[in-house]
C-alpha beads as a LAMMPS data file, in Angstrom:
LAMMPS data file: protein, C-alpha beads

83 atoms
82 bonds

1 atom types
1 bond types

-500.0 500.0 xlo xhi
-500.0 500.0 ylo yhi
-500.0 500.0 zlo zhi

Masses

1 110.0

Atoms # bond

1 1 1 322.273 273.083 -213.825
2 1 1 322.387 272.529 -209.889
3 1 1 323.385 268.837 -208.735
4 1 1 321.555 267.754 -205.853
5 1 1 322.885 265.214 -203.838
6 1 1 320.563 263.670 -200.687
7 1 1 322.777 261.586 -197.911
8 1 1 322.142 259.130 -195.275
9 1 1 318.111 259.089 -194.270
10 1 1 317.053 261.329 -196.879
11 1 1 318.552 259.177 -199.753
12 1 1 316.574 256.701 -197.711
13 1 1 313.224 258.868 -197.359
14 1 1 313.502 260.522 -200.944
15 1 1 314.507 256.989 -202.581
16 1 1 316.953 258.993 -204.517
17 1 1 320.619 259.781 -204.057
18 1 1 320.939 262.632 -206.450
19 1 1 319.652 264.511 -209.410
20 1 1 319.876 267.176 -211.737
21 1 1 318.137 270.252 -211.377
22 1 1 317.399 273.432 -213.697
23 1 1 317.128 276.259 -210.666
24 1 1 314.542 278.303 -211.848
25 1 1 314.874 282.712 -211.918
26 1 1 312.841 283.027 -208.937
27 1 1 314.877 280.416 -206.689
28 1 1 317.912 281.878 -205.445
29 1 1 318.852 280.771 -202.122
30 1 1 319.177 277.468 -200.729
31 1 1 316.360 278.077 -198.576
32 1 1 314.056 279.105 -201.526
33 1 1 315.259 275.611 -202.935
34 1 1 314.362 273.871 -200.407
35 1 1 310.978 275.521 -200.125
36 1 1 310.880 274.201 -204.021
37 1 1 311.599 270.600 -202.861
38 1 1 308.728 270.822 -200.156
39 1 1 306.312 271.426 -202.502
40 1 1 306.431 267.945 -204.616
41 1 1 304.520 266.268 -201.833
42 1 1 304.369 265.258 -197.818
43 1 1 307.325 262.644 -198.497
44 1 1 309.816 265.918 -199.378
45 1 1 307.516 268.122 -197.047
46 1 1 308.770 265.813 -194.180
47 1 1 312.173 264.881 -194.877
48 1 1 313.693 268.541 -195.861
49 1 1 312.123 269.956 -192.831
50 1 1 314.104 268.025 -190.324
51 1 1 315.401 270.179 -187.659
52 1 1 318.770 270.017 -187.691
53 1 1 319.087 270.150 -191.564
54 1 1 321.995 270.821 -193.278
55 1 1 323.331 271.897 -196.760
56 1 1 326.695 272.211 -198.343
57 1 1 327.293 274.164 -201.779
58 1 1 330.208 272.691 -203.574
59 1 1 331.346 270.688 -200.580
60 1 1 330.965 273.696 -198.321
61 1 1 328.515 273.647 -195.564
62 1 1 327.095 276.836 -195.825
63 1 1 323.802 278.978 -194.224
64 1 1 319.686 278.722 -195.668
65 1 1 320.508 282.326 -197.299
66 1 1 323.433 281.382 -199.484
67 1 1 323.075 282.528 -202.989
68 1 1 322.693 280.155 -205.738
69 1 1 323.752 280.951 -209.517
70 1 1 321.972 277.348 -211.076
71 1 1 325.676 276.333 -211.035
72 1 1 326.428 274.595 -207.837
73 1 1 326.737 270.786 -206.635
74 1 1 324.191 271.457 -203.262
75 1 1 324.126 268.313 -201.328
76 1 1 321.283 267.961 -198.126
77 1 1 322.396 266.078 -195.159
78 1 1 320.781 265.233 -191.851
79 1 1 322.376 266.595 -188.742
80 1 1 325.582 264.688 -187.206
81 1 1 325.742 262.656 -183.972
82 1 1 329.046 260.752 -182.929
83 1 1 329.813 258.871 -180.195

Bonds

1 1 1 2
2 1 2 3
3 1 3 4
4 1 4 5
5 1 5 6
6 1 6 7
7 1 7 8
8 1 8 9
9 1 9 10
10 1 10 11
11 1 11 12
12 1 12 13
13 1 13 14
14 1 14 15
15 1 15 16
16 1 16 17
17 1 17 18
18 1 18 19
19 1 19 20
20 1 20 21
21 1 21 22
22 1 22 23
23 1 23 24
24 1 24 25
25 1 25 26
26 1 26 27
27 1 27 28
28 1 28 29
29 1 29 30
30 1 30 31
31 1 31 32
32 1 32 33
33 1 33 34
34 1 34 35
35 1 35 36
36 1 36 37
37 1 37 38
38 1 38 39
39 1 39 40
40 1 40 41
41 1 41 42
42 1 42 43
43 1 43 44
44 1 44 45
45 1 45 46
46 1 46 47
47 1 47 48
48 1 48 49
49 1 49 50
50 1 50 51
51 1 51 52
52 1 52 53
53 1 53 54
54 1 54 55
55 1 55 56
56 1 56 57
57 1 57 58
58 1 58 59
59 1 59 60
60 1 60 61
61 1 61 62
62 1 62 63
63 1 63 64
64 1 64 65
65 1 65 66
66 1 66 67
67 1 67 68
68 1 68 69
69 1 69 70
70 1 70 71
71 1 71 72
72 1 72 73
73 1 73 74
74 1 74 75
75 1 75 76
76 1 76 77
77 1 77 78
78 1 78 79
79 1 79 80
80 1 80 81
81 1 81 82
82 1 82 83
């Protein structure tokens, strides 16, 4: 079971922090799960296609073609500005 963890605007956008996921056979990169994500409605359409995005697996930022086993922590992030 993948944990899913959303941070700063998205928690904000998706009104959720996290969840638990069952990956299903056909998803397996984090691209394809984000594709997944898109497709419950405009809200997820529009906050997972931010430019910029970025994902970590296990507290790794890692690439949009990074295999998934249905195992992972995989936690969505907006791009980082500092000042």
């Amino acid at each position: 079971m993948l944990n899913i963890l959303y941070f700063a605007r998205l928690r904000e956008d998706l009104n959720t922090d996290q969840e638990q996921f069952d990956l299903p056979e056909d998803v397996t990169t984090t691209d394809q799960l984000r594709d997944l994500l898109m497709n419950r409605g405009e809200r997820w359409q529009n906050a997972l296609s931010t430019e910029g995005l970025l994902v970590a697996i296990n507290q790794d930022v890692c690439d949009w073609n990074t295999p998934l086993t249905g195992n992972e922590e995989v936690a969505f992030f907006p791009p980082v500005t500092g000042g």
